[in-house]
C-alpha positions as YAML, in Angstrom:
chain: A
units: angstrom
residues:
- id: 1
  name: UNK
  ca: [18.46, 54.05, 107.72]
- id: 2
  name: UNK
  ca: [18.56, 50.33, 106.87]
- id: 3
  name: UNK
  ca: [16.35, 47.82, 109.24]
- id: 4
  name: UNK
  ca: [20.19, 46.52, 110.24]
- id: 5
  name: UNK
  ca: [21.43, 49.46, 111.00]
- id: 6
  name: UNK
  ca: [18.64, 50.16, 113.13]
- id: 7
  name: UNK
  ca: [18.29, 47.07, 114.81]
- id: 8
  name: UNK
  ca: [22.44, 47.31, 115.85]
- id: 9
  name: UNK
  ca: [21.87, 50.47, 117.91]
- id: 10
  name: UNK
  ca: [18.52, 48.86, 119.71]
- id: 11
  name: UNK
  ca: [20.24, 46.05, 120.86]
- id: 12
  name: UNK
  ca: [22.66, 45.84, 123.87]
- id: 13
  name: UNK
  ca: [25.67, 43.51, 125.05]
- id: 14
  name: UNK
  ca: [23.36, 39.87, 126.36]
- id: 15
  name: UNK
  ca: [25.06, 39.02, 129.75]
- id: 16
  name: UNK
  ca: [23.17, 36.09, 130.09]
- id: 17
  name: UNK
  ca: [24.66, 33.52, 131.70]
- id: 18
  name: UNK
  ca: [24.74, 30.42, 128.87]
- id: 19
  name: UNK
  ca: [26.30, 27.12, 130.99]
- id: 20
  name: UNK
  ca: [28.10, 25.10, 128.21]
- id: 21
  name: UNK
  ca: [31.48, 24.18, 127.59]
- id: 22
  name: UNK
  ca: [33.27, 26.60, 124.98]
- id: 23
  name: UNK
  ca: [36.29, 25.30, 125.55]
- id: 24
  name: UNK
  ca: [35.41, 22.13, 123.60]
- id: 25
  name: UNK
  ca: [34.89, 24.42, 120.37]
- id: 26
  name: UNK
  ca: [37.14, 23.10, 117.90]
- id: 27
  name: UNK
  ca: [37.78, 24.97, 114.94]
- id: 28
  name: UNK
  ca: [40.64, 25.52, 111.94]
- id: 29
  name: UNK
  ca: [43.15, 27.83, 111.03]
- id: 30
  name: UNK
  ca: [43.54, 29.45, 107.71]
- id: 31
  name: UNK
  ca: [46.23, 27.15, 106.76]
- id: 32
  name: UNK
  ca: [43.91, 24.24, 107.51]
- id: 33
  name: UNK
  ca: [45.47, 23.35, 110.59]
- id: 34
  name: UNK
  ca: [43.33, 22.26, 113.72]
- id: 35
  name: UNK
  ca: [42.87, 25.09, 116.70]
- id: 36
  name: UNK
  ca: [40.56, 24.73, 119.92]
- id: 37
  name: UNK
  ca: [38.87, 27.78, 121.94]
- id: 38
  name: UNK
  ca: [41.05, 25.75, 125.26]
- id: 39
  name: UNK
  ca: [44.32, 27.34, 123.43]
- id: 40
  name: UNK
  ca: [43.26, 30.90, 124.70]
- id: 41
  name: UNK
  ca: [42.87, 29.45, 128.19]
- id: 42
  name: UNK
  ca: [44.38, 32.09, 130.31]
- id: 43
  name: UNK
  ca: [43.57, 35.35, 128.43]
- id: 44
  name: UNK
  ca: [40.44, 36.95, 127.70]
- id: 45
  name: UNK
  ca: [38.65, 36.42, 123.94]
- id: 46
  name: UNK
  ca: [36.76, 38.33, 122.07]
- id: 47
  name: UNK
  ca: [34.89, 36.30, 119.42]
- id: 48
  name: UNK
  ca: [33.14, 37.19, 116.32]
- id: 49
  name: UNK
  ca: [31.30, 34.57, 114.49]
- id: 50
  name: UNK
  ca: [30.17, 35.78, 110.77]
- id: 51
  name: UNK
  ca: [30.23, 34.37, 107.32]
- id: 52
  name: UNK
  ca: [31.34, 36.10, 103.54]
- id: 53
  name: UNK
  ca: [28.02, 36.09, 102.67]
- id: 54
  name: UNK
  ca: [26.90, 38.77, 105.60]
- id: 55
  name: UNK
  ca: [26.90, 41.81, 104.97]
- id: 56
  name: UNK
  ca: [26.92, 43.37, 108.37]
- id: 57
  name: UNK
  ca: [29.67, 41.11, 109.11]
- id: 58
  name: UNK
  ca: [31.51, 42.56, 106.10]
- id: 59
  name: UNK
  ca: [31.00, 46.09, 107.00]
- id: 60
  name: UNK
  ca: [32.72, 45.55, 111.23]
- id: 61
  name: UNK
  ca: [35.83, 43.19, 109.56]
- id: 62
  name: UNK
  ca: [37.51, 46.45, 109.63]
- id: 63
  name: UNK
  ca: [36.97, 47.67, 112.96]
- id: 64
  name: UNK
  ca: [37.92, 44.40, 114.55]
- id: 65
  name: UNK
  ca: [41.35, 44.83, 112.36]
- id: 66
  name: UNK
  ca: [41.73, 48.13, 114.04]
- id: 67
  name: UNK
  ca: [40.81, 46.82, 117.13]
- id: 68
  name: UNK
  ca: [43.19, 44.02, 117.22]
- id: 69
  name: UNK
  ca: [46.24, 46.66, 116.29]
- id: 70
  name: UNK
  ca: [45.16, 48.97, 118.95]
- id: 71
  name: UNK
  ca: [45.35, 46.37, 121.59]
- id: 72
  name: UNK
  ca: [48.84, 45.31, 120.12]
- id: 73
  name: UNK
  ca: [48.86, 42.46, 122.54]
- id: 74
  name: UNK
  ca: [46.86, 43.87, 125.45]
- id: 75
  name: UNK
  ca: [43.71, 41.59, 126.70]
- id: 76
  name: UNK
  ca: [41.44, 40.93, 125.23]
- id: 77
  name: UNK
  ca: [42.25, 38.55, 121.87]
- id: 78
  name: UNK
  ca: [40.22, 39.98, 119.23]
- id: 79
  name: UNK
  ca: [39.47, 36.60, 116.94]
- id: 80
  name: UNK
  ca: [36.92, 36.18, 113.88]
- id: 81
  name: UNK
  ca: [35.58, 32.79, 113.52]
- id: 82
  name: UNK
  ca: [33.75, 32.22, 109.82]
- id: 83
  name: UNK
  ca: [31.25, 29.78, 109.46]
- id: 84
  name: UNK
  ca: [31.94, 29.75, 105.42]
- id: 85
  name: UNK
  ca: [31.40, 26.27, 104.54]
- id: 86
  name: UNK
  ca: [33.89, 27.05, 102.08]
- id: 87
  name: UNK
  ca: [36.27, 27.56, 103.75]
- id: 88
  name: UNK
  ca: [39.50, 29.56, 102.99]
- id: 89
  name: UNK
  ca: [38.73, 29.51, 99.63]
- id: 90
  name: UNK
  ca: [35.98, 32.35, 99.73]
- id: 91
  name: UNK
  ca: [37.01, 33.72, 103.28]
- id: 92
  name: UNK
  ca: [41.00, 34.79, 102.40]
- id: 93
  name: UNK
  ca: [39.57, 36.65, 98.97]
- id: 94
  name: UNK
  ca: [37.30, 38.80, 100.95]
- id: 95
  name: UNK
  ca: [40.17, 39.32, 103.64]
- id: 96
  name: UNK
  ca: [42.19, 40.59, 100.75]
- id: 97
  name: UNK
  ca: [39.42, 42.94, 99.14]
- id: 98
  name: UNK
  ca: [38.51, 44.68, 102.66]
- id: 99
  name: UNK
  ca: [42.16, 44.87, 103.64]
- id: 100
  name: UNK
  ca: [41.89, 42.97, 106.50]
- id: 101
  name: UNK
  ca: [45.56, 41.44, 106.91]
- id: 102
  name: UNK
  ca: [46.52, 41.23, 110.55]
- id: 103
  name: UNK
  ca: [43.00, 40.22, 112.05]
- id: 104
  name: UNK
  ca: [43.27, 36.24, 113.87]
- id: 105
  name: UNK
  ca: [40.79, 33.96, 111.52]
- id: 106
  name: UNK
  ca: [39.78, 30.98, 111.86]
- id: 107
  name: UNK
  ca: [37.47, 29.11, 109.99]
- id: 108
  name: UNK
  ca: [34.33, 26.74, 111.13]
- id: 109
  name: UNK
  ca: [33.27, 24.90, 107.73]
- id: 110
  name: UNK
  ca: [30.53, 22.34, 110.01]
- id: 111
  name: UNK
  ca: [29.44, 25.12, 111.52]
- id: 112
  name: UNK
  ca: [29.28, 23.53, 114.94]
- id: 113
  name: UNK
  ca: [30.04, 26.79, 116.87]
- id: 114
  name: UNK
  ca: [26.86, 28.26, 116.01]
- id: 115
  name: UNK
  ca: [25.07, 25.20, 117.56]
- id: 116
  name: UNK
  ca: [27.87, 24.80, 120.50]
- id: 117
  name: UNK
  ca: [27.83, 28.76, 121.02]
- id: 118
  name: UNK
  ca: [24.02, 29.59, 120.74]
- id: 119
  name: UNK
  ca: [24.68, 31.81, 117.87]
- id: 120
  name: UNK
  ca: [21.29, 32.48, 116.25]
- id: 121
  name: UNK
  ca: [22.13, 35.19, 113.70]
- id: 122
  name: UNK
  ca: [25.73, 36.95, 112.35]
- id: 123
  name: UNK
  ca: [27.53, 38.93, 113.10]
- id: 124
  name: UNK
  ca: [27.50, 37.43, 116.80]
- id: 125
  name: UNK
  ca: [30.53, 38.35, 119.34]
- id: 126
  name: UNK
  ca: [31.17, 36.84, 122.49]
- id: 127
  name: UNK
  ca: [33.20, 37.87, 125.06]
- id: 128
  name: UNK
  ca: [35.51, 35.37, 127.33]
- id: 129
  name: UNK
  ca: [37.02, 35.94, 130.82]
- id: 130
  name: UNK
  ca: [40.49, 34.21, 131.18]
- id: 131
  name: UNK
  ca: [38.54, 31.67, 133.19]
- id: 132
  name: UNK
  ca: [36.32, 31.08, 129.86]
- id: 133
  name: UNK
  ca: [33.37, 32.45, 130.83]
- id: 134
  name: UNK
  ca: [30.96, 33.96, 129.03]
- id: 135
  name: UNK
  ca: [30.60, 37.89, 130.20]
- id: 136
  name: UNK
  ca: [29.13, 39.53, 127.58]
- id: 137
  name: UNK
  ca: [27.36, 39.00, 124.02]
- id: 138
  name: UNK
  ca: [26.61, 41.22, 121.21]
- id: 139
  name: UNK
  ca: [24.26, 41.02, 118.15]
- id: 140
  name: UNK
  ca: [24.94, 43.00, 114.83]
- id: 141
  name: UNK
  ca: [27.18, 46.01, 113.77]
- id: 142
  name: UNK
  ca: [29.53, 47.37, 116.31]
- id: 143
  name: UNK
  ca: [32.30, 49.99, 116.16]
- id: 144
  name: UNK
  ca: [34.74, 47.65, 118.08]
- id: 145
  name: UNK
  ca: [37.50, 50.37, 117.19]
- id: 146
  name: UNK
  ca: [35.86, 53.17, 119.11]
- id: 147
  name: UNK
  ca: [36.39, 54.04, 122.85]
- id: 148
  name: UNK
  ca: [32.71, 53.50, 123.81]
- id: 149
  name: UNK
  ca: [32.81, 49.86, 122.88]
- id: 150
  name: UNK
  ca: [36.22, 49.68, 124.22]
- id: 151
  name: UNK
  ca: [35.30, 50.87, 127.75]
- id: 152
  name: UNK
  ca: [32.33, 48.45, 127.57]
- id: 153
  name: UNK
  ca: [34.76, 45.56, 126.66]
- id: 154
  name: UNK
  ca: [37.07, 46.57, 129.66]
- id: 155
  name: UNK
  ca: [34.25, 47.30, 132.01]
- id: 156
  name: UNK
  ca: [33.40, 43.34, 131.64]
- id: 157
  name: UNK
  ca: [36.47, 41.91, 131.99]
- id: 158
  name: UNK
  ca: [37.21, 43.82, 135.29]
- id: 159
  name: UNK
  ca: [33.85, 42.43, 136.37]
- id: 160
  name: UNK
  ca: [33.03, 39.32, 138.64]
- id: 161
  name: UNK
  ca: [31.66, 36.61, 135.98]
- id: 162
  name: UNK
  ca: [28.11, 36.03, 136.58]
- id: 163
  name: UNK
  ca: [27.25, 32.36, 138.18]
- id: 164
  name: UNK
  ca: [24.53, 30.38, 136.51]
- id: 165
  name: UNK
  ca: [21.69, 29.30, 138.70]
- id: 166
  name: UNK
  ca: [20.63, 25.59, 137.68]
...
């Protein structure tokens, strides 16, 4: 068993409260076109932040594809932010080679999310509430396609967001 694969089934979903503003996250589109984390306002998110070059990020691309089908529309949005400073050019290749065609991407050349979302390591996925709060946070591999992970995903969203104590 590799040290990653290890260290994915030791860690849980981080529901600690982070105060910040994630709505301000600004970020682009494959196409080059601006987006903003505000646009999901309303509906709940679930956000992976990876990169080409990580290969645990390489190996769950799939199971967010399947993921995102399952749902077919159904809370949460399933979205995968790379941090490529490359942009496009590396990120739609490996899209291609892992058959990843239907999955939301956007792209994050500065890398500001991982400063702005207190990302420190990839694959990290956050889950929003439709009010854009954070309620849950996971480090590493997950099977995002399978029902345990699903229930977790649904058992936060029906829950109360958690209030950060200043």
């Amino acid at each position: 068993m590799t040290l990653a694969a290890a260290l994915s089934y030791a860690v849980v979903a981080d529901r600690t409260p982070r105060p910040r503003n994630a709505d301000a996250l600004m970020f682009q589109r494959l196409d080059g076109s601006a987006a903003a984390l505000a646009s999901f306002r309303g509906q709940a998110v679930l956000l992976t932040v990876w990169a080409t070059w990580c290969w645990s990020c390489r190996e769950e691309m799939p199971a967010l594809a399947r993921l995102h089908r399952s749902l077919d529309g159904r809370p949460p949005a399933v979205i995968a932010l790379s941090v490529d400073r490359d942009g496009a050019e590396v990120v739609e290749p490996l899209l291609t080679q892992l058959n990843v065609r239907d999955l939301p991407v956007y792209l994050d050349p500065t890398g500001a999310s991982v400063g702005r979302l207190s990302v420190s390591g990839l694959p990290t996925t956050i889950l929003f509430g439709p009010d854009g709060s954070e309620r849950g946070r996971w480090f590493g591999v997950r099977a995002w396609d399978e029902k345990p992970m699903i229930d977790e995903i649904a058992a936060l969203l029906a829950s109360a967001p958690k209030r950060s104590a200043h």
